[in-house]
FIKEKOL-224815 format. One line per field, with one value per residue (C-alpha): x, y, z. Coordinates in Angstrom, 2 decimals, decimal comma. Example, Ala and Ser with C-alpha at 12.3 -4.5 7.8 and 13.67 -1.06 7.14 Angstrom:
% FIKEKOL-224815
c1 = (12,30;13,67) $
c2 = (-4,50;-1,06) $
c3 = (7,80;7,14) $
This chain:
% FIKEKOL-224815
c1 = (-0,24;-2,46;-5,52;-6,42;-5,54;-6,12;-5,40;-5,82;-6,63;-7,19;-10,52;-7,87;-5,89;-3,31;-6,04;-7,79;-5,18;-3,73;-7,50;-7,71;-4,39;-5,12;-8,47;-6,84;-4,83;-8,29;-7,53;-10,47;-9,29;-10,63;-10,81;-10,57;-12,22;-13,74;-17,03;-18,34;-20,16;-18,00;-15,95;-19,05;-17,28;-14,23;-16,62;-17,10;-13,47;-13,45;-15,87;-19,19;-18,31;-14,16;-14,20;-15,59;-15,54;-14,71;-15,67;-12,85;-11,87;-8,05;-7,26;-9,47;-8,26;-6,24;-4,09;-6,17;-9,31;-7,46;-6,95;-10,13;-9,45;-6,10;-6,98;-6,23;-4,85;-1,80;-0,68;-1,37;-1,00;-1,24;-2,05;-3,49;-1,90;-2,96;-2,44;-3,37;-4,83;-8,48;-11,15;-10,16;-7,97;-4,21;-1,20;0,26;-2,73;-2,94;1,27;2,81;0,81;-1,93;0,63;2,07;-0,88;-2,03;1,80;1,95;-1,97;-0,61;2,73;0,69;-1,91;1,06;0,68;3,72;3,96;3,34;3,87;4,02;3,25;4,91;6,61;10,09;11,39;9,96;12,23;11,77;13,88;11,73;9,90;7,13;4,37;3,85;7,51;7,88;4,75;5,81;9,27;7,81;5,55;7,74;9,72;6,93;6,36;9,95;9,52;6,03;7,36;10,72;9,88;8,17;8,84;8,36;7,85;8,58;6,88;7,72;4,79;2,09;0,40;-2,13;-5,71;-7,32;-4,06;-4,43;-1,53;-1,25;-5,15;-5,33;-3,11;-4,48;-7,64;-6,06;-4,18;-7,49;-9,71;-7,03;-5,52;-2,34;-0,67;0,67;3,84;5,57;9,38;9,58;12,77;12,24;12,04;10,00;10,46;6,79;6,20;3,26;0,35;0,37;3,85;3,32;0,66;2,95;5,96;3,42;1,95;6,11;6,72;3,85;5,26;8,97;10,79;13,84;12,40;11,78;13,00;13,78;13,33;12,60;12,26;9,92;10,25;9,71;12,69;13,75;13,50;11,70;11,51;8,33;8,52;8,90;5,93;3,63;5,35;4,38;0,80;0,30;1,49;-1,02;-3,83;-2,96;-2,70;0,16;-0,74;1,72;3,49;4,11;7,00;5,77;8,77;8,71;8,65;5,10;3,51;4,32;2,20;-0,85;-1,02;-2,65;-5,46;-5,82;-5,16;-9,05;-10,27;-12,29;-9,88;-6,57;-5,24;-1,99;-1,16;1,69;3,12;3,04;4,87;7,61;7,46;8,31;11,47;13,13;13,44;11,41;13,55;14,99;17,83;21,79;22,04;18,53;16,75;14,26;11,71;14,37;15,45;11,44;11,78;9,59;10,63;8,90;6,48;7,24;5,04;5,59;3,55;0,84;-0,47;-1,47;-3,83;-6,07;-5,38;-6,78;-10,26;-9,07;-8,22;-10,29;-13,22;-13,03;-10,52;-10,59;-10,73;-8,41;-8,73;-8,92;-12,64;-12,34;-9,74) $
c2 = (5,03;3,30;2,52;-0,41;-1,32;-4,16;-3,06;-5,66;-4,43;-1,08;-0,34;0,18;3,24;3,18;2,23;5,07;7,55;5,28;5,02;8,78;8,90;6,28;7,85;11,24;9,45;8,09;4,79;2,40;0,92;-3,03;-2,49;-6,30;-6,69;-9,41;-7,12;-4,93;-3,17;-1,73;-0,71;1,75;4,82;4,32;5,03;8,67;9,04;8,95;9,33;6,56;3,28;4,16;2,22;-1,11;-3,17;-6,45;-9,74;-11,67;-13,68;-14,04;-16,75;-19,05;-18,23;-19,71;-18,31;-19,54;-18,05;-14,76;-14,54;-13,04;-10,08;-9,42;-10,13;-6,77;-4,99;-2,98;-3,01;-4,99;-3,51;-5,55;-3,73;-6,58;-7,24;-7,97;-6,34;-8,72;-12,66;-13,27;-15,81;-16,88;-14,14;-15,15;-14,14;-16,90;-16,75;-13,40;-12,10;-15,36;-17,11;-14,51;-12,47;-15,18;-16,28;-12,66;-12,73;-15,40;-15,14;-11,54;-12,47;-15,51;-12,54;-10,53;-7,69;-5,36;-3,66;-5,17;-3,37;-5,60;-3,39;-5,14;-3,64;-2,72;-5,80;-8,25;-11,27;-15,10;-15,76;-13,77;-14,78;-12,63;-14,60;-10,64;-10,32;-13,70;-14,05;-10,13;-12,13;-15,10;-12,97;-10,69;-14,18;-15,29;-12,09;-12,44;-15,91;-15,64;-11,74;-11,10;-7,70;-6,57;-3,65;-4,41;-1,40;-1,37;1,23;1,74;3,16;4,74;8,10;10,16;11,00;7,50;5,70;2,90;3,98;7,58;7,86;5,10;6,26;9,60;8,41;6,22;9,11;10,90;8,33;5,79;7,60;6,09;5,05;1,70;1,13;-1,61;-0,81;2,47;2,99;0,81;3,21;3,97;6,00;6,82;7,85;9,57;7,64;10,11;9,49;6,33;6,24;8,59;5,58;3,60;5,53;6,58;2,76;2,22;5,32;4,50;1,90;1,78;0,71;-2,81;-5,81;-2,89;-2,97;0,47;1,49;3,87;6,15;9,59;12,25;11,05;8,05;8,78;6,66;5,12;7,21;10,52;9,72;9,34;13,26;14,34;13,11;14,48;17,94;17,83;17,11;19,28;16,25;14,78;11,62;9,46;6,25;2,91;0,75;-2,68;-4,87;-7,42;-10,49;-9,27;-8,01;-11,50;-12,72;-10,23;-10,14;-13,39;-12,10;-8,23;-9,32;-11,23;-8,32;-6,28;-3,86;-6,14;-3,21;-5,49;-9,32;-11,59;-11,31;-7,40;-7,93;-9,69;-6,96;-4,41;-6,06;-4,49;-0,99;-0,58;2,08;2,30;-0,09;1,71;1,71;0,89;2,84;5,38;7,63;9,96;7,61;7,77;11,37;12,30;14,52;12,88;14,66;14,86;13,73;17,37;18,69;16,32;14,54;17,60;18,56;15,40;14,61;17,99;16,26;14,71;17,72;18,00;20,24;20,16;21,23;24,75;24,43;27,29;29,40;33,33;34,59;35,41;32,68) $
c3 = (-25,52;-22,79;-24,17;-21,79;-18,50;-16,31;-12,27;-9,96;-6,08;-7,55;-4,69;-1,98;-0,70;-3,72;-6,13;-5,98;-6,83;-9,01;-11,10;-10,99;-12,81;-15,41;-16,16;-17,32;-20,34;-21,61;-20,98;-20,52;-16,98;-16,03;-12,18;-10,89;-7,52;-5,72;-4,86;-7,93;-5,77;-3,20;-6,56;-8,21;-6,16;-8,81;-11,77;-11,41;-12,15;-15,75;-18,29;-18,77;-19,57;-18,99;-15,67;-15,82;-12,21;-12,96;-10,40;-9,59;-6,52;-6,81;-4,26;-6,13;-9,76;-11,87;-14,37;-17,39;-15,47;-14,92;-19,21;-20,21;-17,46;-19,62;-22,83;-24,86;-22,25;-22,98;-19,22;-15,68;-12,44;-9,48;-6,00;-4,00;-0,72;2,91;5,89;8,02;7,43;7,75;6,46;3,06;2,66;3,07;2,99;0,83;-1,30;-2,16;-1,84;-2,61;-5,43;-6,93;-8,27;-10,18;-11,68;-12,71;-14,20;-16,20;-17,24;-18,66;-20,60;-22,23;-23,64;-24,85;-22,30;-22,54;-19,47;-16,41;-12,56;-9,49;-6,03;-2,98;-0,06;1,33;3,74;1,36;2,07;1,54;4,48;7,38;9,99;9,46;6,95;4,82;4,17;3,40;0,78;-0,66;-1,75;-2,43;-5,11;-6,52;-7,66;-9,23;-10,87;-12,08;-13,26;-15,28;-16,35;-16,40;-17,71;-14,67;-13,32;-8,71;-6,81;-3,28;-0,67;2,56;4,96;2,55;3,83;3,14;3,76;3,94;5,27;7,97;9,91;10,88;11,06;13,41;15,44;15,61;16,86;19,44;21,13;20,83;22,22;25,09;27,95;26,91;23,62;23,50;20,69;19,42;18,84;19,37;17,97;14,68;11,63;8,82;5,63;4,81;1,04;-0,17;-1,71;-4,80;-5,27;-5,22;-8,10;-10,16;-9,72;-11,33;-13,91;-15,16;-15,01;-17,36;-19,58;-19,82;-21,43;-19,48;-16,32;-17,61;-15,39;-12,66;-8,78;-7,01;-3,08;-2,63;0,47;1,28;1,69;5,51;7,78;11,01;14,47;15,40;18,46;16,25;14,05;17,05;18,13;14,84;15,22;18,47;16,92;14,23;16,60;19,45;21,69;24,51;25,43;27,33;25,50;26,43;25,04;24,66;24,79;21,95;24,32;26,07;22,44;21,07;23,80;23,78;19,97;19,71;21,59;20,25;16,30;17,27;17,86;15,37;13,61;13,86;15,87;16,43;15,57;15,89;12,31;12,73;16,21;13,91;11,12;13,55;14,62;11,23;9,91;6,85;4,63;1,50;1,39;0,44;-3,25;-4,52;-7,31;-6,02;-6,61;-7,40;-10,39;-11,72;-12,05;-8,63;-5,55;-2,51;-0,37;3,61;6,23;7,68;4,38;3,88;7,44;9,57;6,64;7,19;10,93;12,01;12,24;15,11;17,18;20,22;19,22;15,84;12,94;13,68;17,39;18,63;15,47;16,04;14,77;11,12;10,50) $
C-alpha cells in the first residue's frame, strides 16, 4: 500500500498524469518543485491537504538536504529532465547528478521503491550532452539504489506534448516546414501509458533492479509523423530536409531564440533512431497495451485546423 509518495519533477507533462494516478490510491503525494506556485494546479487532484507542493531547487541540493523531502515516504519517483540547457538549469546538473543525490538521499531513509524516468538513447558514450547525462544518471541511480526500477520512453504524446503540438502549429503558421533527419525514427508512447509503467512499477515486486523501453505499438519516420500531423489538421505544407552539416551550423543561432525551437545537442540527438532496442523489456512486460499515435493525436491537434475544430463539419454534426 502507498501511503506516501515523494515525486520529483512531477509539474511537467508526465507529472500530471502521473499525480492524477497516485491521488486515486489515497496516497498523500510530496510534489517537489522548484516553484510552489506554478505547482497549486496539481492540488485539485486529490482530496485537501493530499497534495502538498514542496520547494526544492535540485541543482543546488545535496543529498543530506534532499532527506527531509523522503523521510517516510514509501516510494520516490524522479521525472526531472531537460529538454534543452538554460540559465542554471543543466543538463549535467539535473540528468547526470540530481538523480543520484535524490537516490542515495532515498535508500539512506529506507524508501522501498524507487522509479528513475530517463529516456531511450541514454548512453554515456554520445555526443549529444542529454543522452550522455540520461546514462550518466541512470548509473547513479544504480549505484545509490540498486533496486531501482529505470524506465525509458521514447517520444511522449499527448495533449500537452512539446513535440507534435509544436509542430502542428508550425505547419499552421510557416509557409514551409523545416525537419531535421527526416528519415530518423521514433516510437512515440503515450503519456498515460507512461504513468501506468510507473504506477505498476510502484505496485509489483518483480520489477526491482529492472530496465524497461517504453514505446508505442510501431516505429514511425520523422517524415511520416509530420504526414500524420498534417492529416489531423487538414493541412499540406511543403518540407524541407535540413542536412545535418547546415543544422549544426544554424542551431547555434535558433536554440537563442525564445522557444529553443532547435539547438545543437538536438541536431546530434537526431542523428539516432530513438526506439525500443531488440530484446528489452516493454510495456508489454508491465502488463499495458500501448496506445497509437493514429488514436490519440488527431483528438487534440484538431484545434489547429484552419477555422476551427469543426471547420468542415456538416450542420448538425
Amino acid at each position: 500500500m502507498l501511503r506516501v509518495v515523494t515525486v520529483f519533477g512531477a509539474t511537467g507533462f508526465i507529472g500530471r498524469h502521473l499525480i492524477q494516478r497516485l491521488a486515486k490510491t489515497g496516497a498523500q503525494v510530496r510534489v517537489v518543485t522548484r516553484d510552489t506556485e506554478a505547482a497549486k494546479f496539481l492540488k485539485p487532484m486529490g482530496n485537501v491537504g493530499q497534495i502538498v507542493p514542496v520547494p526544492c531547487n535540485l541543482g543546488a541540493a545535496t543529498a543530506e538536504s534532499l532527506a527531509p523531502l523522503v523521510d517516510g515516504a514509501d516510494a520516490v519517483v524522479n521525472l526531472v529532465g531537460l529538454l534543452a540547457e538554460g540559465g542554471h538549469q543543466t543538463f549535467s546538473a539535473l540528468q547526470a547528478e540530481g538523480p543520484g543525490k535524490i537516490a542515495a538521499a532515498a535508500a539512506k531513509a529506507g524508501v522501498a521503491k524507487f522509479v528513475q524516468v530517463s529516456a531511450i538513447g541514454a548512453d554515456a558514450g554520445s555526443d549529444a550532452k542529454y543522452a550522455a547525462t540520461k546514462a550518466q544518471g541512470e548509473a547513479a541511480v544504480r549505484e545509490a539504489f540498486p533496486a531501482a526500477v529505470i524506465l525509458r520512453p521514447s517520444i511522449v504524446f499527448g495533449p500537452e506534448d512539446k513535440f507534435f503540438n509544436r509542430f502542428a502549429s508550425m505547419a499552421r503558421t510557416f509557409p514551409v516546414v523545416p525537419v531535421v533527419g527526416p528519415k530518423t525514427r521514433f516510437q512515440p508512447v503515450y503519456v498515460g501509458d507512461v504513468a501506468d509503467a510507473i504506477m505498476a512499477c510502484l505496485r509489483r515486486a518483480d520489477v526491482a533492479g529492472r530496465t524497461f523501453e517504453l514505446g508505442g505499438p510501431r516505429s514511425y519516420s520523422f517524415a511520416e509523423l509530420l504526414d500524420i500531423i498534417f492529416g489531423a489538421i487538414a493541412v499540406k505544407k511543403p518540407v524541407i530536409a535540413l542536412p545535418f552539416g547546415i543544422a549544426a551550423l544554424v542551431a547555434p543561432i535558433i536554440g537563442l531564440l525564445p522557444g529553443k525551437l532547435l539547438t545543437s545537442d538536438q541536431v546530434k540527438l537526431l542523428k539516432q533512431d530513438n526506439v525500443v532496442s531488440p530484446g528489452a523489456s516493454t510495456l508489454g512486460d508491465l502488463g499495458i497495451e500501448p496506445e497509437s499515435v493514429e488514436a490519440i493525436v488527431p483528438s487534440y491537434l484538431t484545434r489547429f485546423r484552419p477555422g476551427g475544430r469543426f471547420a468542415g463539419l456538416r450542420p448538425g454534426v
